[in-house]
N, C-alpha and C positions, 0 to 999 in steps of 0.2 A: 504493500500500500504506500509504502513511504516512496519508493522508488516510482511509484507511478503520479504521484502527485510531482515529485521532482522532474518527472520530464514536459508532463502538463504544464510543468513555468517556465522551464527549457525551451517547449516548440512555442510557447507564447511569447517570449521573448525573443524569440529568434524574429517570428513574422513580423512584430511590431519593429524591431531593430532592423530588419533585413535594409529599408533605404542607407538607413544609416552605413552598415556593411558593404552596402554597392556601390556607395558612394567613396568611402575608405578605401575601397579596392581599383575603383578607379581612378585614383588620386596618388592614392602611396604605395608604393613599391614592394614594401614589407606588407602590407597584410595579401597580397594577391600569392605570394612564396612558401610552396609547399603546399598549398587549395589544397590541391587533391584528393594528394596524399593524407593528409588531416582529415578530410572527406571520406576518406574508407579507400582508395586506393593503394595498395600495397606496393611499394617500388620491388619490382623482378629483384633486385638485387640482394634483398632479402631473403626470398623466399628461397628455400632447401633445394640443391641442384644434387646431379649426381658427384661432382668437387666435393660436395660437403655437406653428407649426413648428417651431423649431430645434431642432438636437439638444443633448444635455445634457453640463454637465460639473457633475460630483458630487464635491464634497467633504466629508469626512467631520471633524467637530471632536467628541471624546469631549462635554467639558464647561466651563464658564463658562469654565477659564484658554486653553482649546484656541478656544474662540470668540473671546475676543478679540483672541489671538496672530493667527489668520486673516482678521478681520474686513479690516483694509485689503487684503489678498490678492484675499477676496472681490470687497469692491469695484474694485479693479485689475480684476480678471481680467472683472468685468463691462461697464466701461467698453473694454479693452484689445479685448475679441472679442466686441464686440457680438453678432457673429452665433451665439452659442451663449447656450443657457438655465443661469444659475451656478446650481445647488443646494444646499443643505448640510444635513448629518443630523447628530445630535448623539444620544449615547448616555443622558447624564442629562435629569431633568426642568429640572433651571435651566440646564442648558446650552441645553435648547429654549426656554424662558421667553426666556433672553435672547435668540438668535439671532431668533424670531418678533419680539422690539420692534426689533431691529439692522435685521432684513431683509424683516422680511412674514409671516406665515404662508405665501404661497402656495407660498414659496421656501424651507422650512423641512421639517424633518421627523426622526422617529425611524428610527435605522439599524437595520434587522432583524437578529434574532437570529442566530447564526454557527449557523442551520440551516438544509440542503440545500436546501428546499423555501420557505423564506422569503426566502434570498436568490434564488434562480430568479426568485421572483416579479419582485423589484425590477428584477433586471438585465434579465427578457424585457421589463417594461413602459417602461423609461425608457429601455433601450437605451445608458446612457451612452455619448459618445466617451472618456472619459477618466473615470478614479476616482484623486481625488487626495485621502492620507493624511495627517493632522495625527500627528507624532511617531511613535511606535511602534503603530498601531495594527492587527496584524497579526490577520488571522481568516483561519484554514484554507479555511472553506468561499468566502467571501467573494472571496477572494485566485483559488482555483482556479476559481471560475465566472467572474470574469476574462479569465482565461489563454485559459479554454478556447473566449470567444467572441471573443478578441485582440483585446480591451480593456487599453488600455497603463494600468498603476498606477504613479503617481508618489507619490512620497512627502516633504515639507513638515517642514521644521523637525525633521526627524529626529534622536532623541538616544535613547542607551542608561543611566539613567542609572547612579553606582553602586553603587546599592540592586537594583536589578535586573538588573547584568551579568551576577553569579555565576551564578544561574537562568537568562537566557538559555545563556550560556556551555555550561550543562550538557545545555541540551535545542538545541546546537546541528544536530546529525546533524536533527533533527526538521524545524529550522528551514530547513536550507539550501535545501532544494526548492522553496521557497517565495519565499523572498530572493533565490535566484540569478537568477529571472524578471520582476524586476523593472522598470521599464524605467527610472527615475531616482530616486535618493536624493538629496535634496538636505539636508547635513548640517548641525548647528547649530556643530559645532567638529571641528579633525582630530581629537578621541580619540574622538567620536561618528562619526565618519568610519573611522575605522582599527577599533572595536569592528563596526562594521558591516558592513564587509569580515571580516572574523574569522568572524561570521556565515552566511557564504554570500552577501553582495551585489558582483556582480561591480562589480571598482575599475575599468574604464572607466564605470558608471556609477555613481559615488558620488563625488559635490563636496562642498566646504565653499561654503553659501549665506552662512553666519552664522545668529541669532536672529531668527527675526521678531517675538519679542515687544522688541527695539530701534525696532522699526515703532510701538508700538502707539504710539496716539494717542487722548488722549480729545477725540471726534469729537464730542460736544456735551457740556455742564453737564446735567447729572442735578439731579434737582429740589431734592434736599437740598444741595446746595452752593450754591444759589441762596438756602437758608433759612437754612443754618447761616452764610452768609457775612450773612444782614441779622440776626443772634440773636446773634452773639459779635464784634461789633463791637470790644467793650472786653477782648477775652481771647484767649487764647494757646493753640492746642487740641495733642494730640499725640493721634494716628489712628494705632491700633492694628489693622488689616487681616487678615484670613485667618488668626485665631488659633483653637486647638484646644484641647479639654480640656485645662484644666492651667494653661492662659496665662493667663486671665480671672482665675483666682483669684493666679495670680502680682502680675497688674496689679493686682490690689485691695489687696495686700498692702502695696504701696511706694507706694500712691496716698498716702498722707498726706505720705509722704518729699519723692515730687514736688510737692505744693501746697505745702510747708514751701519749697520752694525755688522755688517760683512761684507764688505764691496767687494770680494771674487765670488758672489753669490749666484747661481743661476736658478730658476724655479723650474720643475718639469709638473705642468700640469696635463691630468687623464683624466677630464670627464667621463660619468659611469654612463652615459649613454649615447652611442655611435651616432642618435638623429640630433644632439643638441652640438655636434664637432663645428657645426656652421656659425652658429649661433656666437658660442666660446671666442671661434675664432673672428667675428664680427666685432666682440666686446673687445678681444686683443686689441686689432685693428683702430678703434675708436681712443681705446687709454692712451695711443701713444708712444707705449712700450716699445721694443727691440724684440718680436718673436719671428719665429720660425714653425714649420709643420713638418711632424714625422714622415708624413709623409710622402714628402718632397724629396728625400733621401734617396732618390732609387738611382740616381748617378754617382760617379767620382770624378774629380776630388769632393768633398765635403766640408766646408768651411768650418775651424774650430769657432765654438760657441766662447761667445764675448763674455764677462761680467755684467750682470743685471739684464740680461737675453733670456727671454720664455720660451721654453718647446710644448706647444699642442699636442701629446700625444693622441692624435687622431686616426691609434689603430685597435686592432682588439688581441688580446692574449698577452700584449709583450708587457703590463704593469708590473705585473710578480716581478718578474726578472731584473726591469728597471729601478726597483727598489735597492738593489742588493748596492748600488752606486749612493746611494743617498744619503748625507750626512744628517740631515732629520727627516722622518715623513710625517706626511698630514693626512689622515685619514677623513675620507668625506661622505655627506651625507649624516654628517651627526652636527656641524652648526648650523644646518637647519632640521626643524625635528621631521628625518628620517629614518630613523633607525640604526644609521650606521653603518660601516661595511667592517670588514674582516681585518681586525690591525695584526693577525698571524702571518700576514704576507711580506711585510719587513722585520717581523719578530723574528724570521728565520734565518736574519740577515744580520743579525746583531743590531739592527738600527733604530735609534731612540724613535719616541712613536709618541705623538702630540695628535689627541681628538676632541671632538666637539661634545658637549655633555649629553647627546641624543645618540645612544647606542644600544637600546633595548634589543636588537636584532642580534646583537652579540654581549648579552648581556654577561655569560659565564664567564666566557675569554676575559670582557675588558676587569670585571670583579678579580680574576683570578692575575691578572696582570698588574691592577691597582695595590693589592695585597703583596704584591714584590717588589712595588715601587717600578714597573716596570712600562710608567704608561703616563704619560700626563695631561688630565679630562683642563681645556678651556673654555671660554664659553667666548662669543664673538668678541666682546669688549676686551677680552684677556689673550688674544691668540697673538697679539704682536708679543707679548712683553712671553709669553711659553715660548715663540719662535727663537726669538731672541738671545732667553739666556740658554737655553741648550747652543746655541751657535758660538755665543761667548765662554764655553765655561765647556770648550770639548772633552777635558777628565769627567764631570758629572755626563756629558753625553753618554761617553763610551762605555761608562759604567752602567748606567739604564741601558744601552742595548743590551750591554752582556746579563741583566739579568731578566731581558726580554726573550732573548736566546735561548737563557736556562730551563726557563717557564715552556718556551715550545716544544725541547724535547724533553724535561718530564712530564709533558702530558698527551707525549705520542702512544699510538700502540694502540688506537679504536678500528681502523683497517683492520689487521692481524685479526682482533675480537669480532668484528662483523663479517669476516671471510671463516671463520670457524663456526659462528652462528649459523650462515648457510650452508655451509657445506654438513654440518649438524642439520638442518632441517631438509637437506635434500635426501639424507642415509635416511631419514626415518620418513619421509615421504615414498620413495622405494622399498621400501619395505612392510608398509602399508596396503594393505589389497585393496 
């Protein structure tokens, strides 16, 4: 009953929205990418040839942060059970950008739309043995065409955050039929643990894995940290990551404050979203400044980068990596309330790590980071004078990296736990008649 009321707001929503949709589609570029196939069309490339039998394990990563969090998983799970085909579908376009350069096109693909007749397709064609979830990624249809061909769903770095309890919270009766069938939750912390149980996910199957994004690893040098590290040889950069309307013109504002306090400064800004590169680079253009764009790089020579020059990172995948250069980073999306993004991505790098006080989305990390002094929360009024003494005061810098560093890899080791959870849930599904 619940599931049929859910698709009766589904198709109502769809007809009332469809102008809306056609018109999106003929306008932007992105929503027309991947139709189809979201649609119930299965890319050939998928489906079981005679090359290669095995059966499939499918996992699902929304978008870029959920792709990387899983990427060593992936590769685990591919080395660990050779004898299955690892899949993984991603819901954005840069989430598939990046996954296709991580893992192949052939292994890659869009996860269809949470309709009846789109998911059928997938699940009759690929058969999965298993459909394994990055964080909360819970779809009605999805879920019950599952159940109902007893296909075990496991679920990966699961977390509720607290932007989003309340709203689960309320449409919990909705959710429990759904959650209670689950066959593993593997949680990021007990309050994602204990909120999930609250839910409807039976507590014999819901653990605390930890984070896999304490896993993540940048797995090669992206090409711009190969450039930027021969172009500012003689300069001091601070990598400003995943920032959203608001940030950019923040950072512009206290740029002079920061070069004042280190004039071989350069700034590398990476807005978190590929359609706002225009925009970014509009507002460059208009300050005044000295920048450049990544992606302008595709000849030689290269011009080294000046003292107080900005780079647009206006690409997707290479941020991790570009971190590893940065004598401070800025994490974005927390000085305005967003949630925040993932400040484990210069942790890994020794590098001190200055964010915004809106980080609810990584609420564990940043608690467990603050707790080792390993992090320093400013709020916009405060972000020049945080920028600044870590620039002045490089022994306290390198000291916070290092025990940025420390914190990342004692609290690795949620991969390893969640490839043994499955591989545990796939021996007792085989064994099962």
């Amino acid at each position: 009953m619940v599931l049929f009321f859910y698709n009766l707001a589904l198709f109502v929503a769809l007809v009332l929205g469809a102008p809306w949709w056609l018109w999106k589609m003929a306008t932007t570029h992105k929503y027309r990418v991947g139709l189809l196939d979201r649609l119930g069309r299965v890319p050939p490339r998928l489906l079981p040839g005679a090359s290669d039998l095995r059966p499939v394990l499918w996992l699902h990563a929304v978008s870029v942060g959920e792709v990387l969090a899983v990427a060593r998983l992936v590769d685990e799970l591919a080395r660990d059970l050779p004898e299955f085909r690892v899949i993984l579908s991603t819901t954005t376009r840069t989430g598939q950008e990046l996954a296709r350069r991580r893992f192949g096109p052939e292994r890659v693909f869009y996860c269809p739309l949470d309709l009846p007749w789109a998911v059928r397709a997938y699940l009759n064609s690929l058969q999965p043995r298993i459909l394994i979830l990055a964080e909360t990624e819970f779809w009605p249809n999805l879920l019950n065409g599952c159940f109902r061909r007893q296909i075990p769903v496991a679920v990966v770095n699961a977390r509720i955050s607290d932007r989003s309890w309340p709203r689960y919270r309320r449409l919990r009766s909705f959710w429990r039929p759904f959650l209670s069938r689950l066959s593993s939750v593997l949680a990021q912390s007990p309050t994602d643990a204990g909120r999930l149980r609250e839910l409807g996910c039976l507590s014999n199957r819901v653990s605390v894995s930890g984070n896999l994004k304490f896993d993540v690893r940048a797995v090669h040098e992206a090409a711009a940290t190969g450039v930027l590290r021969e172009i500012t040889q003689n300069l001091r950069l601070i990598v400003a990551g995943s920032t959203l309307e608001g940030e950019e013109s923040a950072l512009l504002e206290i740029w002079p404050q920061l070069l004042q306090a280190d004039p071989k400064l350069a700034l590398i800004l990476a807005p978190r979203h590929p359609e706002r590169f225009a925009s970014v680079g509009a507002l460059l253009e208009k300050s005044g400044v000295s920048w450049v764009k990544r992606s302008e790089w595709q000849s030689e020579p290269i011009e080294p980068l000046k003292p107080g020059q900005i780079v647009l990172l206006d690409t997707i995948g290479e941020l991790a990596s570009v971190y590893s250069l940065a004598a401070v980073a800025f994490i974005g999306g927390s000085i305005v309330p967003a949630g925040g993004h993932n400040p484990l991505e210069p942790a890994q790098f020794g590098v001190p790590i200055v964010t915004g006080p809106h980080t609810a989305n990584f609420r564990s990390i940043v608690t467990d980071l603050q707790f080792h002094n390993a992090l320093k929360i400013a709020t916009k009024d405060e972000l020049a004078s945080a920028l600044t003494g870590l620039l002045q005061d490089p022994a306290a810098a390198q000291a916070m990296g290092r025990r940025a560093q420390e914190v990342f890899h004692q609290q690795s080791g949620a991969t390893a736990r969640c490839v043994e959870a499955i591989q545990s849930l796939l021996a007792h599904t085989e064994a099962t008649p």
